[in-house]
N, C-alpha and C positions, 0 to 999 in steps of 0.2 A: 802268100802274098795276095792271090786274089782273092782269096776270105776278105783278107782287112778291105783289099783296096772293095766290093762287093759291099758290105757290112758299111763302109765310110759314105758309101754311095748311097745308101738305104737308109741311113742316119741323112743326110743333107737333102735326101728327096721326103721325107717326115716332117722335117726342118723346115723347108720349105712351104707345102702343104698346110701346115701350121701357120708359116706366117700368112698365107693367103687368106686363109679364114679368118685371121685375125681382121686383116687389112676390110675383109669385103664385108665384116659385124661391125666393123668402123664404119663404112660407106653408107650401111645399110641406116644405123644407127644416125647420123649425119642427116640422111636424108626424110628418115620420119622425121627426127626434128624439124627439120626447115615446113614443109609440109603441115606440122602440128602449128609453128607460128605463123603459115600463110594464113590455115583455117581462121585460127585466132582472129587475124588482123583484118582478113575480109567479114567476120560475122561481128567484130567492132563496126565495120565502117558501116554495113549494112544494116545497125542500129542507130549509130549519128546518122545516118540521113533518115531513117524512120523517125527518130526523136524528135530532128531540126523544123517539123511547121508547128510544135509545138514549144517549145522554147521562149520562147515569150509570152505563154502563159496565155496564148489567146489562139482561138480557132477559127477559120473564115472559110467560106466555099472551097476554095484557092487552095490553105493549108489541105484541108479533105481530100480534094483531090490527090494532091499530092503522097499524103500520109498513105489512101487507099490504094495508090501504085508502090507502092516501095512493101506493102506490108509480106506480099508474098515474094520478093527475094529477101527480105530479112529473114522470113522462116526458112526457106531451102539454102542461107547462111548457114543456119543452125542457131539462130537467138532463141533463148528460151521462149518456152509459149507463156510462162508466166509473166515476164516482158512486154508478149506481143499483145495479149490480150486487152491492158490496159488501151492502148494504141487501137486496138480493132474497136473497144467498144466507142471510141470515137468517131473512127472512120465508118462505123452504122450509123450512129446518132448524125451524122453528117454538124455541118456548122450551125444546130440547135442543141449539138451534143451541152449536159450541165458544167456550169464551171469547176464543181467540186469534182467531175472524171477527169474536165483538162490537168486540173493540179495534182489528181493523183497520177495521172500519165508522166506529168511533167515532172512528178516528184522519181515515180520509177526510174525513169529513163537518168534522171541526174544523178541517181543512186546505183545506176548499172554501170554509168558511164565514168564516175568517179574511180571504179574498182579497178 
């Protein structure tokens, strides 16, 4: 009798243990996720406000400014640097940047932002 009841005991402390591990690859699992679409969502937003002084297809001292503060939390978002680049070589050329870079900025950014 105490074999079984010992043995029955040994079995529901395995049982258990199992489910634990289950529960806490769930948790675990759960919480990269969330985590994976915080990153997402802030290196999105961190690209709509790098994008937004250019969006109208036009650049002014103003946008510049602008653009050249936000360029560096976009990249420690994580926006590609093939993204940011377009964007940088604006915010050097300041508001004599060519209109053919604002439209390709502006085409980037509408092509990342659509995705």
């Amino acid at each position: 009798m105490r074999r079984l009841t010992a043995l029955a005991l040994t079995a529901a402390a395995a049982l258990s243990l199992t489910a634990c591990a289950q529960v806490q690859q769930a948790a675990e699992d759960a919480a990269n996720s969330a985590a994976s679409t915080l990153t997402d969502a802030a290196k999105r937003e961190a690209l709509t406000r790098a994008c937004a002084p250019i969006t109208d297809g036009t650049l002014n001292a103003d946008d510049v400014a602008v653009l050249t503060s936000l360029l560096e939390p976009a990249e420690a978002a994580g926006v590609p640097a093939d993204l940011l680049s377009p964007l940088r070589e604006l915010a050097d050329a300041g508001d004599a940047a060519p209109q053919a870079a604002i439209d390709r900025a502006a085409e980037a950014c509408e092509t990342a932002l659509a995705e």
